[in-house]
N, C-alpha and C positions, 0 to 999 in steps of 0.2 A: 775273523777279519771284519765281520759286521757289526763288531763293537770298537773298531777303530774312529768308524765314524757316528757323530753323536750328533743328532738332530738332523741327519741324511738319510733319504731314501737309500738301501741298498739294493738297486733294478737286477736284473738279472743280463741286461745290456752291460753296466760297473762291474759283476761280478767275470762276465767274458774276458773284458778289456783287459782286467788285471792279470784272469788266468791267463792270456795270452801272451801277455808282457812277460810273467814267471817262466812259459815254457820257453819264450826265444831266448830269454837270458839277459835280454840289452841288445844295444846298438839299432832297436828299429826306429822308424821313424812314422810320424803320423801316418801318412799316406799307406806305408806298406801295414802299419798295423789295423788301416780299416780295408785295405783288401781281405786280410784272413779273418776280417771279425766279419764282412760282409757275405764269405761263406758261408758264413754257421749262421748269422741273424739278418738276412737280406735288408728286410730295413731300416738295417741301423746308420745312421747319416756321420758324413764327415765332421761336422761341428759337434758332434755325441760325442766324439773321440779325441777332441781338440781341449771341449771342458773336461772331461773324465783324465784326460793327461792333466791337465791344469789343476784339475783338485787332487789326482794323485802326489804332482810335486808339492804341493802345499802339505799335503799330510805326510809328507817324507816317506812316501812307498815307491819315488821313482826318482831318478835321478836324472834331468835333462843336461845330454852333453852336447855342445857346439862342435863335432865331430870336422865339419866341412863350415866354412865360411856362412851365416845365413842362414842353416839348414841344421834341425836340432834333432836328435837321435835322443833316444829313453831308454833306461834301462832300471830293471828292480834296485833299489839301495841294498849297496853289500855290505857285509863288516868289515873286509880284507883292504886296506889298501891295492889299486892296483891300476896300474897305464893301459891307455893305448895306441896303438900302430896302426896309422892310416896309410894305406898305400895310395899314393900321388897319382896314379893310373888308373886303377879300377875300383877306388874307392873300398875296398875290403877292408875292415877293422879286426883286428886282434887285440884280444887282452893280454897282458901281463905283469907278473911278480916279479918282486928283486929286491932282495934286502937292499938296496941300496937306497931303495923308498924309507924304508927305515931307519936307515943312516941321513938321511938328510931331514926327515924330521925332527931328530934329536941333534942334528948339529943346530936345527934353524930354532928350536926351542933353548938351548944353552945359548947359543950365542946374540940371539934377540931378547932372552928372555918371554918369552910367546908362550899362549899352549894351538900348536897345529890338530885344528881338529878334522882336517880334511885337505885331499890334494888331488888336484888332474896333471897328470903330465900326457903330453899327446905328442908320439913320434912320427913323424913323417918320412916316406920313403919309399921305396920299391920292394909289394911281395917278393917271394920264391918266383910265381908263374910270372911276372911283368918282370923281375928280373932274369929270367931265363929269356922271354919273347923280346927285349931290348939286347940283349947277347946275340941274341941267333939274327936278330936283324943288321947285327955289326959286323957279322962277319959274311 
């Protein structure tokens, strides 16, 4: 990893932040991701974590999603194509596949002529648990 970056310190703060990001998977966001860093490194500061996200998206080792209006979530870059489903309610993200992401690459590549080198699809809606707690409130 520390030959990814060339003419960069690799701190042992840079090397937390990413293992951090790798373990959650994605969808955290600045804030919650300097809570668990400030466990492990008490003084590690807010704006540490602000450029360390900023120079990770720059080196394509993370990917910032606009999940919620204003408010940008990170996540490691995958190689899979794949969405997500934000519940309208409790804000809970989920991932997902479907060839159907596949399918519409290749329609949008023939029919534009294009090469699609990348896509966010973001579904909005009601989890299981906000859909069950909006049912029982209905009846």
């Amino acid at each position: 990893m520390k030959t990814i970056i060339k003419k960069r310190r690799w701190s042992s703060r840079r090397e937390l932040l990413l293992e951090l990001l790798q373990r959650e998977g994605g969808h955290v966001d600045a804030e919650a991701l300097y809570r668990k860093a400030k466990e492990l490194c008490p003084t590690i500061g807010l704006s540490t974590v602000y450029r360390n996200l900023r120079l990770f998206k720059d080196l394509g080792l993370v990917k910032e999603l606009q999940l919620k209006a204003g408010h940008a979530h990170y996540e490691p870059v995958k190689r899979t194509e794949h969405g997500h489903f934000v519940c309208g309610s409790c804000d809970k993200v989920m991932e997902f596949t479907s060839g159907l992401m596949v399918e519409l690459k290749r329609e949008l590549e023939k029919r534009f002529g294009v090469k699609v080198e990348g896509m966010e699809i973001r579904v909005e809606g009601l989890c299981p648990e906000c859909l069950k707690a909006s049912e029982d409130a209905d009846t």
